[in-house]
C-alpha positions in Angstrom: 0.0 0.0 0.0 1.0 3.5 -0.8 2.3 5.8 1.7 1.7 9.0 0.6 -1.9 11.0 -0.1 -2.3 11.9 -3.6 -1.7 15.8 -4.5 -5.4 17.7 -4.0 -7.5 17.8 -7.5 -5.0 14.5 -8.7 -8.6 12.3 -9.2 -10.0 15.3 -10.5 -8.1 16.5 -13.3 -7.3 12.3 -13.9 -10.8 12.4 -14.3 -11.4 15.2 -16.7 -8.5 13.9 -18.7 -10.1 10.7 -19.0 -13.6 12.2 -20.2 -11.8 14.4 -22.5 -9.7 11.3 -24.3 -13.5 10.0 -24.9 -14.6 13.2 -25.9 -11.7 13.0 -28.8 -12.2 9.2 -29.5 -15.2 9.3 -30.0 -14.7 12.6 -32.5 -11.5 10.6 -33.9 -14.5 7.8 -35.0 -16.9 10.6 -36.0 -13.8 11.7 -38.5 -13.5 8.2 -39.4 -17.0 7.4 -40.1 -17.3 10.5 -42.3 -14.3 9.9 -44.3 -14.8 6.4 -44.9 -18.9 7.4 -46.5 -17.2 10.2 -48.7 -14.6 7.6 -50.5 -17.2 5.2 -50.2 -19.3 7.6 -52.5 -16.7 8.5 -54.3 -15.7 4.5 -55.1 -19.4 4.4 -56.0 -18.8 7.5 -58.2 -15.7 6.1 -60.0 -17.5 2.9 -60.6 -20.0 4.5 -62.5 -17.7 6.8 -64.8 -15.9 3.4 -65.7 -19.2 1.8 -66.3 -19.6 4.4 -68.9 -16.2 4.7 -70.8 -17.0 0.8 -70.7 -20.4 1.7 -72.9 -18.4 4.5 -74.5 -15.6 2.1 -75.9 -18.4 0.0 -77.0 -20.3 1.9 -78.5 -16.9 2.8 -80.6 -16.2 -0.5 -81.5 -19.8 -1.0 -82.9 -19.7 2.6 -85.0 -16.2 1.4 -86.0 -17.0 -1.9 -87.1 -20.6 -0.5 -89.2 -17.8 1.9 -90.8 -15.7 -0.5 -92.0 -18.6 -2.4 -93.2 -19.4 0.6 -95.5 -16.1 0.9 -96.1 -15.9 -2.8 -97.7 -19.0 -2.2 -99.2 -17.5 0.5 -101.1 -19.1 3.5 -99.5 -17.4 6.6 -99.4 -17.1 7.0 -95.5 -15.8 10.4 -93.4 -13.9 9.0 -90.3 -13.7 12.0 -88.8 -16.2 12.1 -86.1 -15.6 8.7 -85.2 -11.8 10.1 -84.9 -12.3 12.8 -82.8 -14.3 10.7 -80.8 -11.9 8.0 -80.2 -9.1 11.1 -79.1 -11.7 12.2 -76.5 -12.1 9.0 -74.9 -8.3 8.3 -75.2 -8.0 11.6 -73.5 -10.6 10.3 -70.9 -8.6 6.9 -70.6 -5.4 8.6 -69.9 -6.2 11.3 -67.3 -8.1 8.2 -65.6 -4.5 6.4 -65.6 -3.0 9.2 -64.6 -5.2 9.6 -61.3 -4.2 5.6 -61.0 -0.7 6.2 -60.9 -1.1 8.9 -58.0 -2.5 6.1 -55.7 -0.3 2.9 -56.6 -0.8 -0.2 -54.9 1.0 -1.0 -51.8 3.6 -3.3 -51.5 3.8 -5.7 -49.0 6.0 -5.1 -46.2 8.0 -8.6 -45.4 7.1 -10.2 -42.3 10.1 -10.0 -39.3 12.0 -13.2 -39.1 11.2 -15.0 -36.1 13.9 -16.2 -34.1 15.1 -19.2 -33.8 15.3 -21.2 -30.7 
């Protein structure tokens, strides 16, 4: 057993520590919670502007493909449009690769060797 009192206000200002750490956890969490829902929406967000470069590029091919049909059928055909359009969606495809390369994947760090005994 101790032998000494504790200091006047000791369990009080323990105690107003102690609410306050709660006080910033539970915030901390709040933070957290927030955070996670707005890249949550935002994965959501990103999903849905692949979905439609997916539709885009298909779409493309299809166009493409009815062009080239004309083409072989001896149709005079202006590729123009179809050209810009392919530019904008390359454009499209490589700012989306560029935002990729800011966020690479991890690597994994290698697990410590455990000693032998």
């Amino acid at each position: 057993m101790c032998c000494h009192k504790p200091r006047p206000g000791v369990k009080k200002t323990l105690a107003e520590i102690c609410k306050f750490l709660i006080k910033l956890d539970n915030k901390v969490d709040k933070y957290m919670s927030e955070t996670q829902d707005k890249l949550d929406a935002l994965a959501a967000s990103l999903g849905g502007v692949s979905d439609a470069l997916a539709t885009a590029a298909a779409g493309l091919a299809a166009d493409i493909a009815d062009l080239k049909q004309q083409v072989a059928d001896g149709q005079n055909v202006d590729f123009s449009a179809v050209d810009a359009r392919v530019e904008a969606l390359k454009a499209s495809s490589d700012a989306l690769s560029a935002l990729d390369a800011e966020n690479p994947v991890p690597t994994p760090e290698p697990e410590p060797e455990q000693p032998q005994g």
